[in-house]
N, C-alpha and C positions, 0 to 999 in steps of 0.2 A: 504493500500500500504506500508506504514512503516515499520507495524509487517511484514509484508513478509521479506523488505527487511534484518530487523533484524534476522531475521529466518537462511536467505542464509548467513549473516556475523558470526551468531551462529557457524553453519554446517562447515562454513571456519576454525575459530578459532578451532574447537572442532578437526576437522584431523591436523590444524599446529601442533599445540603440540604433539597430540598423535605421528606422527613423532618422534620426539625428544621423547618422556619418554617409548621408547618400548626400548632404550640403553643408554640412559643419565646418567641413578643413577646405572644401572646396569652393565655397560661394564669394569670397575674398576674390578668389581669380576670376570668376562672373565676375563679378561686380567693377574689378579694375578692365576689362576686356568690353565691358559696356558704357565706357564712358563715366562710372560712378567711384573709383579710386579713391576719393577725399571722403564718402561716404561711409566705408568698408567699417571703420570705428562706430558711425551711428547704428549701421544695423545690427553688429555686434551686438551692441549695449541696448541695443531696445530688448535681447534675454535677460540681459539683467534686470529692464526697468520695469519687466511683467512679473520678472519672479522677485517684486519687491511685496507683492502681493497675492499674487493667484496661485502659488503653493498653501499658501495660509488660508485663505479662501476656500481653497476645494480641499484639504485637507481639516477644515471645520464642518465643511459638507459629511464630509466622507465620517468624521467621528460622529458625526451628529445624526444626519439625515439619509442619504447613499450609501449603500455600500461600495466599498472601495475599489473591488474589482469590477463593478458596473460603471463606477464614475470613472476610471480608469478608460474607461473602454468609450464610453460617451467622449471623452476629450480628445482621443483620437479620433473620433467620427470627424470633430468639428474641425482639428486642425488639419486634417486629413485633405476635406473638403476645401478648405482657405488655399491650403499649397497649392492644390491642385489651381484651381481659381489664378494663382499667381503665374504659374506655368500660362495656363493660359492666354491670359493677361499681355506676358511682355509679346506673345506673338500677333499680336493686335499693333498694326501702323501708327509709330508716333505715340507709342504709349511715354506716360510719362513714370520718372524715379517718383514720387511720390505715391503714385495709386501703387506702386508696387511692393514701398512701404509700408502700407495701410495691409496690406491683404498679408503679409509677412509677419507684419505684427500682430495680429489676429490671430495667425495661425501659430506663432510660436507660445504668444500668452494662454492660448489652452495645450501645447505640449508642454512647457514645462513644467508642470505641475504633476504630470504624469511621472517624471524621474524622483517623486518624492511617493506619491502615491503606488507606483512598481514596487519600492522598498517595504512600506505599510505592508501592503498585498501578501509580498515574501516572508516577511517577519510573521505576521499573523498565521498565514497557515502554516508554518514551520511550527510554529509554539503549540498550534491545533494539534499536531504531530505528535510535537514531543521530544521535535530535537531542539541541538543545540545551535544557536544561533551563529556564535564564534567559528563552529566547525562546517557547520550545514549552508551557511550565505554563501559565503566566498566561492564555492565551485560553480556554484549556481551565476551567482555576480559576472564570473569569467567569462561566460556567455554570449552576456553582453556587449564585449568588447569584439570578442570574434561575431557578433552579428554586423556590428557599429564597423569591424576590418574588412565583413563581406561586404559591405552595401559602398565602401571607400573603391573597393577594387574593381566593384562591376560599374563604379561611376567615370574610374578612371578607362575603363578599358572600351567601353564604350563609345567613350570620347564626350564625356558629358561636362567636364573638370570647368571649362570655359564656358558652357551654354544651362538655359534654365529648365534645361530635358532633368537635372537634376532634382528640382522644385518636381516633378509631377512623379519621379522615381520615392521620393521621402511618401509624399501625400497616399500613391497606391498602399504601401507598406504598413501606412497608418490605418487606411481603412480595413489592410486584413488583421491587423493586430485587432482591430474594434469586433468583429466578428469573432477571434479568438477568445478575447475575454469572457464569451458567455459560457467557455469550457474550463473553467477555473471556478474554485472551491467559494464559498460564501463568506465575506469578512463580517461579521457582525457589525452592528454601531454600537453606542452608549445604547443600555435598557432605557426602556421609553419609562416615564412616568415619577423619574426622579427629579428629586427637587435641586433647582438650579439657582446659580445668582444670577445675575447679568452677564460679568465677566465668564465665568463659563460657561452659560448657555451660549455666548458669542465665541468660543471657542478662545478667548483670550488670555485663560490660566495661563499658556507657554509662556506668558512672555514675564511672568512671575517667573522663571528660572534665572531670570536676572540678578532678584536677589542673593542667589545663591553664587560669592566667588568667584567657586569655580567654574560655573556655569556663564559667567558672567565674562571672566578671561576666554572660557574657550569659544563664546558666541562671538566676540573682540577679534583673535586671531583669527577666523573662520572667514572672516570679514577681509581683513587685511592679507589674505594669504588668496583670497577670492577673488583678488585685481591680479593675480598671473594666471586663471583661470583658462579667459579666450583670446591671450594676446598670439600664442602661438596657429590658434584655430582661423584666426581672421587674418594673422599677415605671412605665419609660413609661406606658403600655397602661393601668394602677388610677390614675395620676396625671392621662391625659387624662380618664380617665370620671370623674373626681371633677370635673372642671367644669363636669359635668351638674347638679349639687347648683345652680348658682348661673343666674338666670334668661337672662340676660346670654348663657350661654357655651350653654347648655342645647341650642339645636337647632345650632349649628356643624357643619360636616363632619367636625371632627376629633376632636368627642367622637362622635357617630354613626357612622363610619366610621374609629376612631383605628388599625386597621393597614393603613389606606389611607396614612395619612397616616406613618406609620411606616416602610412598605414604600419612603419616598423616601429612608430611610437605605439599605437595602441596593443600591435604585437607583446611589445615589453609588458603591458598591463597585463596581459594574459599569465605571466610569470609572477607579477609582482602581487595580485589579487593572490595566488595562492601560498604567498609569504607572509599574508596578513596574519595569521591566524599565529603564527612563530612570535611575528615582531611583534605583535602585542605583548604575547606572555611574557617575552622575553624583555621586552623595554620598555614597553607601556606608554598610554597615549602619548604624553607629555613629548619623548623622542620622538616616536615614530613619527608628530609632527614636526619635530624640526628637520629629522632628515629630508622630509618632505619640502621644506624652505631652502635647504641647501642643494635640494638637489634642483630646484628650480632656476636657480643661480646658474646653475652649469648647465640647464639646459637651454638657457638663454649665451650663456656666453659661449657654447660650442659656435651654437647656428652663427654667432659675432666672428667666429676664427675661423668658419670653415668656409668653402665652394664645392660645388657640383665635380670639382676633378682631380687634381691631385689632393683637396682637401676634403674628401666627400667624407673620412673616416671620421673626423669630427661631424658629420651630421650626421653619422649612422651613433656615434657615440650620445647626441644629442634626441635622435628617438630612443635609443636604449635606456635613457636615466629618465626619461617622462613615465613613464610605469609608475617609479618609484616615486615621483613628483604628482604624479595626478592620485595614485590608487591609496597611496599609505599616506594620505589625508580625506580625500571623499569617504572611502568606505569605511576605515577606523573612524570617521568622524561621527556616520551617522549609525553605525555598530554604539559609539561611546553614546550618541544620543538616546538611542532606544534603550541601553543600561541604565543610564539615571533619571528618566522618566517614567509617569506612570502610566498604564496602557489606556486610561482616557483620554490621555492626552498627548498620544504617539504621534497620529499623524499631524497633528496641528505644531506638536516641537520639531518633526522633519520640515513641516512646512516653515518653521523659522529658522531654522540651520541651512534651507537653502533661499531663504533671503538673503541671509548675512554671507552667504558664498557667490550664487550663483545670481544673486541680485544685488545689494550693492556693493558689494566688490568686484564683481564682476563687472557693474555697468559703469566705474572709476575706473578700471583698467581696460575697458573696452572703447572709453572715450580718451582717456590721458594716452593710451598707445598709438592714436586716431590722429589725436593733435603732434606727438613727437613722430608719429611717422609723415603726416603732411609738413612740417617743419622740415624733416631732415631729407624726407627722401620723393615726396611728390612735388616740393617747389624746385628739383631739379629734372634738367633734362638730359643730359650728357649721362649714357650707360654707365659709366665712373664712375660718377657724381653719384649718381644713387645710388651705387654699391656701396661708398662711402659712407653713406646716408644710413642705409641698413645695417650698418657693421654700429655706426655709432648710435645707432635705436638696441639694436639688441644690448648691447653692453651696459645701457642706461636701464632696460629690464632687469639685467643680472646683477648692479646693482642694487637696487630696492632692494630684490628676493633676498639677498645677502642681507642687509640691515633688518630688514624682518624677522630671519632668523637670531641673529642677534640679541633683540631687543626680545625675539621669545624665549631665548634661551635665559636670559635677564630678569625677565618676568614674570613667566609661566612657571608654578610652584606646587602644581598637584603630583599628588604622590596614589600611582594608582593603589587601588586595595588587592 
């Protein structure tokens, strides 16, 4: 009975993501090949500027009113429908970047909330189960990444990397995950009939965690470590195709095929997901987020030393340490979330753990990477120039990541149990 059920949270994980990586690493180079390059940072950061809200929203739904795997599955219909809509869209004469905005933003404000509510879903009927969540997530989670590496490779092979064929490749994928969710187990909500205050009828006890320290530090750093989130997502991808400008770099694998090359970052995830479960015991939140800041430093400052040809070893070095940068903080983070909250108030704390990440942190580092990269590398025109440009964007990334560690290693004082 288990394995099965693992199987259906498998199948869940492995379309959430594919979602997201059929335009995630690759819409940056749309965007610059459409005449829209100086914008690449707003559309970013419009993820963030939904999930300042609509995780907490549908995750007050979902404890409250929905159950989880049904609103899960509802929010994929709609965003599903929007992408699709936007594909559409730009093959309309003289469309304008604005309505294209509008339909993208729509559609991403009802998926993100889904990356908070997939974990609820998982959580919950794991525990329905019986297992353990530390040993039972993680393989499950892994999934994810290799759906998010399928949906990268069939984008790139395709030939979609450049065009908005990607936009209707996400949107299909959404609506069969929406159909999938009606094959998945029953999340309960809160029992009906209890007596409520205000604040937590409105779902707003989580944000009472604040009181608490240490809850208080790690919603702080979740925040601050959440602006190197989509800097690599939105300018990788326009950073390798600009060393097509130079003769040298021009037919490489990595500017011709740059989410090939890219998809060896989510690769490493697939390994580092199943390290979680070690580094915790072994070092405890407190590390496993710092190595997590250190290692984002380096993966900002490889892509700064490297090129597509004799220096491609630093970008392969640079997808290799993103595992360890993306995975041993997202998923220990919301592993740590779901330990020290109560299960009334599960999805509504994931839904503010991915405020403070994937909303505003995210949407500070999806607009400040927006402005140092139009600064440094789009008011130039000479193929140089912009390489120059991007060498001294990335390093000012790997900077920050470095003082954040820092300052958490300085700061951060929990002592796991």
């Amino acid at each position: 009975m288990n394995s099965n059920i693992k199987l259906r949270l498998t199948v869940m994980n492995f379309l959430e993501f594919a979602v997201w990586g059929a335009y995630l690493t690759s819409m940056g180079r749309y965007l610059a090949g459409a005449g829209m390059a100086t914008e690449i940072g707003s559309f970013y950061a419009m993820q963030g500027i939904v999930s300042l809200f609509m995780p907490a929203l549908m995750g007050i739904v979902a404890d409250r009113w929905i159950p989880a795997q049904r609103l899960l599955g509802l929010c994929h219909m709609v965003a599903g429908l929007l992408m699709i809509g936007a594909w559409w869209y730009t093959g309309q004469e003289g469309f304008s970047p604005t309505g294209l905005f509008a339909l993208y933003t729509l559609s991403v404000a009802f998926y993100m909330p889904t990356l908070a509510l997939s974990n609820s879903v998982a959580y919950t009927v794991l525990e329905q189960s019986g297992e353990d969540l530390i040993k039972a997530f993680p393989p499950i989670r892994v999934f994810g990444t290799v759906g998010f590496i399928c949906m990268m490779l069939v984008v790139s092979f395709l030939g979609l990397e450049s065009t908005s064929g990607q936009f209707l490749a996400s949107g299909l994928v959404g609506l069969l995950l929406f159909g999938y969710t009606f094959t998945l187990p029953h999340c309960p909500t809160s029992p009906a009939g209890e007596s409520k205050g205000l604040v937590e009828a409105l779902g707003l006890r989580a944000f009472t965690l604040f009181r608490q320290p240490k809850m208080a530090l790690f919603f702080v750093f979740s925040m601050l470590l959440g602006v190197s989130l989509q800097i690599t997502n939105g300018f990788a991808n326009p950073f390798l195709g600009d060393f097509g400008g130079i003769a040298e770099y021009a037919d490489t694998f990595g500017v011709k095929y740059s989410n090939v090359l890219i998809a060896l970052s989510q690769a490493s995830e697939t390994l580092c997901i199943l390290l979680i479960p070690f580094a915790l015991k072994r070092f405890g939140i407190r590390n496993v987020m710092l190595i997590a800041m250190l290692a984002w430093a380096l993966r900002f400052g490889f892509l700064g030393l490297g090129n597509p040809g004799d220096g491609v070893w630093l970008f392969l070095l640079s997808m290799l340490v993103y595992g360890v940068a993306f995975d041993f903080f997202n998923v220990s983070g919301s592993l740590f979330v779901d330990k020290e909250t109560d299960a009334g108030i599960r999805s509504s704390a994931q839904g503010l753990f991915m405020i403070m990440t994937n909303g505003i942190g995210a949407t500070i580092g999806s607009l400040a990477a927006g402005a140092v990269t139009n600064h440094f590398v789009q008011s130039q025109t000479d193929a140089m120039a912009r390489m120059a440009g991007w060498q001294t964007s990335w390093f000012i990334f790997a900077g920050y990541a470095l003082v954040m560690a820092v300052l958490f290693a300085l700061v951060f004082r929990y002592k796991d149990r």
